[in-house]
C-alpha positions in Angstrom: 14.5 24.3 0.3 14.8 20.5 -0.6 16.3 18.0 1.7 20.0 17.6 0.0 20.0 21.1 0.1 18.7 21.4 3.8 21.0 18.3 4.6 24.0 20.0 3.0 23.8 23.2 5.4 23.7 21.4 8.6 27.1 19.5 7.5 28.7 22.4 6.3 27.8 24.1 10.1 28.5 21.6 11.9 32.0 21.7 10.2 32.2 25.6 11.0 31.9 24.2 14.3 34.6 22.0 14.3 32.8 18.8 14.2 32.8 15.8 11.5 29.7 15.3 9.8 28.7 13.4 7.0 25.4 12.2 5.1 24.4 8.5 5.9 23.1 4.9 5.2 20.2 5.3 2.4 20.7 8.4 1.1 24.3 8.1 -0.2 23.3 4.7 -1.2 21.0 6.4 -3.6 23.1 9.2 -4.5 26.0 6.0 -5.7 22.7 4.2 -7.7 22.1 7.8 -9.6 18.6 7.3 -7.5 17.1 10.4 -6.0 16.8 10.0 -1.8 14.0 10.1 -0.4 15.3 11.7 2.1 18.9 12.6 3.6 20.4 11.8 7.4 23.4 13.3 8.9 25.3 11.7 11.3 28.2 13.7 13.0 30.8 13.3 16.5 28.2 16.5 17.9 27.0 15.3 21.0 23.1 16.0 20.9 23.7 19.4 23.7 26.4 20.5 20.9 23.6 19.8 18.1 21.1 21.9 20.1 23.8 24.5 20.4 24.1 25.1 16.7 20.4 24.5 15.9 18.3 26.3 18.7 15.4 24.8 16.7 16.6 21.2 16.9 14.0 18.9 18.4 15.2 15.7 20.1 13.6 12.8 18.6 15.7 10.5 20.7 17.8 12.1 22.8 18.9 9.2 24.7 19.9 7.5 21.4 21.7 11.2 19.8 18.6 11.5 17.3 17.8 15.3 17.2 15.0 16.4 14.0 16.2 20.0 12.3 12.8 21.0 10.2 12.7 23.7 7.9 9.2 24.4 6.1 7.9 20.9 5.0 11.5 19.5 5.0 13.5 17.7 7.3 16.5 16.1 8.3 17.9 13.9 11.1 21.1 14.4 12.5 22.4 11.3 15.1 25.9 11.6 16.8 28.2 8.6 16.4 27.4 5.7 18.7 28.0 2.2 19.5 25.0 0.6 21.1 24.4 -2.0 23.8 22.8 -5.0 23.8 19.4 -5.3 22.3 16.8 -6.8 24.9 13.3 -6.8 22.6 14.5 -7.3 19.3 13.8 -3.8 18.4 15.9 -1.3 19.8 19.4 -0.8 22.2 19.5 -0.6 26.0 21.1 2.4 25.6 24.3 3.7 23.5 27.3 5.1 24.4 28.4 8.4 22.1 32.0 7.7 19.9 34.2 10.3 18.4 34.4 7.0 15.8 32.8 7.2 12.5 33.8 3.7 11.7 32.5 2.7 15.1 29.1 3.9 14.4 28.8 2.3 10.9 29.3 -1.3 12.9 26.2 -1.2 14.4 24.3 -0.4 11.4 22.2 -3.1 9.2 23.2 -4.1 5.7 26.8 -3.3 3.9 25.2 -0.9 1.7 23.4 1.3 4.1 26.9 1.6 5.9 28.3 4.1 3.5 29.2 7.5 4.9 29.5 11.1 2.0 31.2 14.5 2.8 29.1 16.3 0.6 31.7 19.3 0.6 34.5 17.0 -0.6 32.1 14.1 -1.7 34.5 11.9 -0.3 32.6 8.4 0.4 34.1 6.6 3.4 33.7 2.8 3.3 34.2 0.9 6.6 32.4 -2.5 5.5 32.4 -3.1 2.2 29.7 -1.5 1.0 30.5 0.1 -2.6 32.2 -3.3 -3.5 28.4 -4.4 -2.4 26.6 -1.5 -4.3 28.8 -2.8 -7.8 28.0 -6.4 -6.9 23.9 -6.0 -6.3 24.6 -7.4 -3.1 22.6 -7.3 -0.3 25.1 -8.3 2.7 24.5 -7.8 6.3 27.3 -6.1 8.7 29.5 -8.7 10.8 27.5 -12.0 11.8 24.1 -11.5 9.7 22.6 -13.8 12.9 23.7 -10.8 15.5 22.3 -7.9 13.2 18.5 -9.6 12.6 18.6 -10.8 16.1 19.4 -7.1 17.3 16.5 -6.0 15.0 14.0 -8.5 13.6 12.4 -5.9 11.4 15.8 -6.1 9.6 14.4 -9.5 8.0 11.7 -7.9 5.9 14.3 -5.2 5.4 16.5 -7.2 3.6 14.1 -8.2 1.4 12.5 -5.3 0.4 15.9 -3.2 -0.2 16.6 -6.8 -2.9 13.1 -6.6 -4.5 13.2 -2.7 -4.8 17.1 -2.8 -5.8 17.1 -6.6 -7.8 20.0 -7.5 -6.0 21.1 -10.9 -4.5 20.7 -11.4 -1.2 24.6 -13.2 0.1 23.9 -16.6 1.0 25.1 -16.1 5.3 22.6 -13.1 5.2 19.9 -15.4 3.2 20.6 -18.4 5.7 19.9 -16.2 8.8 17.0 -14.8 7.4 15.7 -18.1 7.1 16.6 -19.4 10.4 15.3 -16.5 12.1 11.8 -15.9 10.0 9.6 -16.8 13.0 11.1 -13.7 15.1 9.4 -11.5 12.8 6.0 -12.2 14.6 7.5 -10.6 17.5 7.4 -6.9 15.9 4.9 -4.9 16.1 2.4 -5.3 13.5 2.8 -1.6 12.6 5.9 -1.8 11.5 5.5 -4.7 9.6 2.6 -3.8 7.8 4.9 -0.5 6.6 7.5 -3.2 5.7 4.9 -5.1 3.9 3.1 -2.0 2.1 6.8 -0.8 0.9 7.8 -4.1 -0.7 4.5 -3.8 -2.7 5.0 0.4 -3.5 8.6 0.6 -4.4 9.2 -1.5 -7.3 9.9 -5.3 -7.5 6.9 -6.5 -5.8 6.8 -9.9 -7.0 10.7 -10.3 -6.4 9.7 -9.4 -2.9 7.0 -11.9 -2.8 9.2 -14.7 -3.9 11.9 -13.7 -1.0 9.4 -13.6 0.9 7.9 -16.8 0.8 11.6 -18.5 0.4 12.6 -17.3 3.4 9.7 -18.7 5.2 8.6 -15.2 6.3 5.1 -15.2 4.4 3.6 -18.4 6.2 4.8 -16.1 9.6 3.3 -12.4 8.4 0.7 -13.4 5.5 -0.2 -17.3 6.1 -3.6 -17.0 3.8 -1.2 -15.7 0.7 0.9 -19.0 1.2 -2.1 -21.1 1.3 -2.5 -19.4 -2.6 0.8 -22.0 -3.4 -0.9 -25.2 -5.5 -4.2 -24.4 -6.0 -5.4 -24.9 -9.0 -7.8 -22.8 -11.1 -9.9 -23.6 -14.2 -7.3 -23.8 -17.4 -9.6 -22.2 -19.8 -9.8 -18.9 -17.9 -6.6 -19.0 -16.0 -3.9 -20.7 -18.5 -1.3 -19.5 -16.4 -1.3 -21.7 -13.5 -2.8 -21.8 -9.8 -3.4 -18.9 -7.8 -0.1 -18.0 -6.5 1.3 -17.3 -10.2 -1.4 -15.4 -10.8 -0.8 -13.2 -7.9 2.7 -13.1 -8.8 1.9 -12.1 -12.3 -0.4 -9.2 -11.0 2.2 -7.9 -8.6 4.8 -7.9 -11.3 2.3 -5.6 -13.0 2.0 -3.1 -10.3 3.8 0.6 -11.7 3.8 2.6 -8.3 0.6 2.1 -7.1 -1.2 3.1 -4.2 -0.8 0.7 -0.7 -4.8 0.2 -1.1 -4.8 -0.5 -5.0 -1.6 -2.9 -3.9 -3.1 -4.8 -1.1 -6.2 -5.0 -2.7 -4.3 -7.2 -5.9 -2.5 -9.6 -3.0 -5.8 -9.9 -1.2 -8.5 -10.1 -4.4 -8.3 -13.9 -4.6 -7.3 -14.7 -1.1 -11.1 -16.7 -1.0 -10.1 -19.3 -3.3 -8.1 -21.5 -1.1 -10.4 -22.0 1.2 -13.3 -22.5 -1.4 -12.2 -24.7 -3.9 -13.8 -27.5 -4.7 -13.7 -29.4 -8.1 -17.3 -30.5 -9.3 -18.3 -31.2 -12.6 -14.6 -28.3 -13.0 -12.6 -26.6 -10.5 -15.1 -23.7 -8.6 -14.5 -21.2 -6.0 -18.1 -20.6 -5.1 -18.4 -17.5 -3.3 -14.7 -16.8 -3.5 -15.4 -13.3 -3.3 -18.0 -12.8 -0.3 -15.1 -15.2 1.6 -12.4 -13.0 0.7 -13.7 -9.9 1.6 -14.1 -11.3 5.5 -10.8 -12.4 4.9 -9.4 -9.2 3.7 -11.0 -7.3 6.3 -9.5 -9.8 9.1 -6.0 -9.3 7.8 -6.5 -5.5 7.8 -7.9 -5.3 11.5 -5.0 -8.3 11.7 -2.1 -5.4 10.6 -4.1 -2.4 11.7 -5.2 -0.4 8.2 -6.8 2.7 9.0 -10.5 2.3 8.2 -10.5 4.3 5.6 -7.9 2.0 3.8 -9.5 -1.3 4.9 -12.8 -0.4 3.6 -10.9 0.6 0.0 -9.1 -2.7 0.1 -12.4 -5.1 0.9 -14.2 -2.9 -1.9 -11.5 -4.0 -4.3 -11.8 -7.3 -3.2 -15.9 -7.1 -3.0 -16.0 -5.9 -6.5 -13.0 -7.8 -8.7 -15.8 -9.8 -10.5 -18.2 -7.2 -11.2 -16.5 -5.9 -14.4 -17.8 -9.5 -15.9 -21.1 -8.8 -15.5 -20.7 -4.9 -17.5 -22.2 -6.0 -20.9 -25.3 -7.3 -19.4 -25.8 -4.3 -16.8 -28.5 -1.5 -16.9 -27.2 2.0 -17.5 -28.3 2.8 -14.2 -26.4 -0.5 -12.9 -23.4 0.8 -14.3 -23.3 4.3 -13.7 -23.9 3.1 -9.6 -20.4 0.6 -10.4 -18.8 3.9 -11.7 -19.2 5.8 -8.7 -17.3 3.4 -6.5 -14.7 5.4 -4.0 -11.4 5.1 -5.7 -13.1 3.9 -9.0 -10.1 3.9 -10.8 -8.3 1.6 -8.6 -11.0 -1.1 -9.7 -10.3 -0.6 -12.8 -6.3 -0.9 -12.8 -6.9 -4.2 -10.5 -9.3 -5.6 -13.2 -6.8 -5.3 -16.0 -4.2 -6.7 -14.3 -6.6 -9.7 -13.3 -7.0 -10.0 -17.7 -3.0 -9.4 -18.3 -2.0 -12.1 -16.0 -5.1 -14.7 -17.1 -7.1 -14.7 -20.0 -5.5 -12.0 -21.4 -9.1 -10.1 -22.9 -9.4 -6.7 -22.1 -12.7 -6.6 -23.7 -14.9 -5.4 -20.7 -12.1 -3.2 -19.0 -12.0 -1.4 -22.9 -15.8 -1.2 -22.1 -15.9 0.0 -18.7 -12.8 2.4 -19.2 -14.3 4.0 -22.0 -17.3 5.2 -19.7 -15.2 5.7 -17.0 -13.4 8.3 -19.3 -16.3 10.1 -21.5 -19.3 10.2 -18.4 -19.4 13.4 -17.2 -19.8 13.4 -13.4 -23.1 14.8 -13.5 -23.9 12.0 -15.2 -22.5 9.4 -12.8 -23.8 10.9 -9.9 -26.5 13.5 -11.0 -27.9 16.0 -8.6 -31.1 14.7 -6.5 -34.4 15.6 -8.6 -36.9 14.6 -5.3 -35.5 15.1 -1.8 -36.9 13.9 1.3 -39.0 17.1 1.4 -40.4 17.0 -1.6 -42.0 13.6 -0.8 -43.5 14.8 2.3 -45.1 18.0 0.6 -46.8 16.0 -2.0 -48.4 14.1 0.5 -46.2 10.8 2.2 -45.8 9.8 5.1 -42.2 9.2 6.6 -41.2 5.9 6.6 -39.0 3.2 4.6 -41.0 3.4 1.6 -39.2 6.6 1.5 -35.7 4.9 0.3 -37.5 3.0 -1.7 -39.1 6.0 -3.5 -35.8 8.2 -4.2 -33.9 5.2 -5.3 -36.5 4.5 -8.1 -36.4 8.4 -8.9 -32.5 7.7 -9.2 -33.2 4.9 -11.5 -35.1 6.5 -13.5 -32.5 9.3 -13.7 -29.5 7.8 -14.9 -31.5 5.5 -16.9 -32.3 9.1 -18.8 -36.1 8.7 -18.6 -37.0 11.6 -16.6 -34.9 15.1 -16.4 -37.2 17.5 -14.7 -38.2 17.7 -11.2 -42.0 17.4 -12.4 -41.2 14.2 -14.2 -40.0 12.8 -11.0 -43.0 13.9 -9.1 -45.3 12.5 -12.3 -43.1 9.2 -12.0 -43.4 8.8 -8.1 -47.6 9.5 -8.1 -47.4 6.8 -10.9 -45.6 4.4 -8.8 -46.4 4.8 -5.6 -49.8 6.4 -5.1 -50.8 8.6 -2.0 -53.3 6.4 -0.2 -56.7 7.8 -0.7 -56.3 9.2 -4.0 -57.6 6.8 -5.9 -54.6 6.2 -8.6 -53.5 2.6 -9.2 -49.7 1.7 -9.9 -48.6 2.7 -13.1 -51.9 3.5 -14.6 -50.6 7.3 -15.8 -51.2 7.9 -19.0 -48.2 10.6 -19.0 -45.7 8.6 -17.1 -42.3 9.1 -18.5 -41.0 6.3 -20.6 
């Protein structure tokens, strides 16, 4: 079962039942844009003891606001009764709500013209209460009644508005655009959570550069993301970044971006985010240690918008690594292999040929790199261990730090393709590192492995 089809059976019970129902806000937007939902909500004159009635399963999600969850399998769909809601005290959420036998009522309280739009998918009558389709033909992003009400009620709504004109390229109507603006330093009193999803979607869905640009319009960056606007005006060497100062060339990357992953995203918004504070123009314009800067950076704004540490660590490694790829023709085998094995390696990768597309423009070492990337076989990127821990201490070594030292120049050796055996190893490690006593000197073996 899919979610239009899940979606679909709840209206057509509640009809049975005697109740209007009707799909709602994104999903019949999408249906009208020949987009496929993401997923599908019902809303319906049930009161929420009526929904649990018909759906026995039906969990309440937020009861006290008619929000009741009907799962089946992986797939699920919300069903909220028809309400008007009372005043908003934190910017987030209603007081409370009183229940309406009103369709047109409910629709009122929603956000933006084109999320108001309500479908009988038995009939597929679409009933418009605020304009919305004329919107939806127009590319029109338009907020319900006074635009200054509906982002007051709901500062979240700001970034919302944004990211539903990046993702859709519509216009943003020039009373919603105004209140945006005059309200852009609310946004700092929502929950970081939420704003970091907002943040993370305007970068996934498509338009992230569009977003961006709103963004920073608006005056909402300098509020959410302060070090990106610092990225505005700062100039960057001509003959390796013809394109202008670092903010285009962010922009550049993020109009790049083909539905990538939040980390591989974040970590193109964040991987120059050390050049502002370390420029400095000398006998040209440098950013010396741009990249040890940004990574503290990167991890601040992280912690800052709470990343899980999984994704944090993914997003300073992009950031830690960016430059790497400049070094490839002049690395060891082993050097590179190690670079290969990087978590996520092919994010690094993508970010580093969008940092050449949207700069210099030569693809030269990506070519390189990708072409190892692609033919290596994994055993040869990360080959099983030839000496372990144990081995060491049977032929005759005594615990202790020179231990790391030991396997990591067995490993060397390894994916340098000088030794292949686990007696080679042993023959290389008695070469180089001697058991005290037995009177070999370093490297004297006339048999070690070249």
């Amino acid at each position: 079962m899919n979610g239009r089809s899940l979606a679909l059976s709840i209206v057509e019970r509640l009809s049975a039942g005697g109740h209007a129902a009707y799909f709602a806000g994104g999903c019949v937007r999408d249906m009208l844009l020949g987009r496929e939902p993401q997923d599908y909500d019902v809303v319906t004159d049930a009161r929420p003891s009526r929904v649990q009635e018909l759906f026995p399963d039906a969990i309440a999600v937020g009861a006290q606001f008619g929000v009741m969850l009907v799962r089946r399998e992986d797939v699920q769909v919300e069903i909220a009764t028809f309400r008007s809601d009372h005043a908003y005290v934190d910017g987030r959420r209603p007081s409370g709500v009183t229940f309406t036998a009103s369709a047109e009522q409910d629709v009122q309280r929603r956000d933006f013209t084109i999320n108001g739009l309500l479908l009988n998918p038995v009939t597929e009558e679409v009933l418009d209460f605020v304009g919305g389709r004329r919107d939806l033909d127009a590319g029109v992003i338009r907020a319900i009644g006074d635009p200054a009400e509906r982002f007051a009620e709901d500062h979240l709504r700001l970034l919302r508005a944004v990211r539903f004109a990046a993702r859709l390229t519509f216009q943003i109507e020039s009373a919603t655009l105004a209140a945006i603006t005059a309200q852009s330093a609310a946004i700092t009193r929502v929950a970081v959570e939420r704003v970091r999803d907002e943040i993370v979607r305007i970068l996934t869905e498509g338009g992230a550069r569009r977003g961006f640009e709103l963004l920073d319009s608006t005056g909402l960056l300098l509020h959410i993301l302060p070090e990106i606007a610092a990225m505005k005006g700062v100039a960057q060497p001509p003959q390796f970044h013809p394109e202008g100062d670092v903010w285009i060339h962010t922009l550049l990357m993020l109009e790049m971006l083909r539905q990538p992953s939040a980390t591989l995203a974040m970590g193109v918004l964040l991987h120059d985010v050390g050049k502002p504070p370390t420029f400095r123009i000398a006998e040209r314009i440098r950013f010396d240690g741009h990249v040890e800067v940004g990574a503290r950076m990167a991890e601040g704004i992280c912690g800052r918008l709470r990343f899980s540490r999984r994704e944090t660590e993914r997003i300073v490694a992009l950031v830690e690594n960016h430059l790497r790829f400049k070094d490839v023709p002049r690395m060891k085998e082993s050097t590179l292999k190690r670079f290969l094995r990087l978590d996520g390696f092919e994010e690094h990768l993508e970010l580093h040929r969008l940092d050449c597309l949207s700069s210099h423009r030569n693809l030269e070492n990506y070519e390189l790199v990708h072409r190892a990337w692609s033919t290596l076989p994994m055993e040869a990127i990360r080959p099983a261990p030839l000496l372990t821990g144990h081995d060491l201490l049977d032929a005759g070594y005594t615990p202790g730090p020179l231990f790391r030292q030991i396997l990591q120049a067995v490993e060397e050796a390894q994916l340098e393709n000088r030794i292949k055996t686990r007696p080679e190893a042993l023959e290389l490690v008695r070469c180089l590192f001697p058991v005290p006593g037995s009177g070999v000197l370093p490297g004297s073996s006339e048999d070690h492995p070249q």
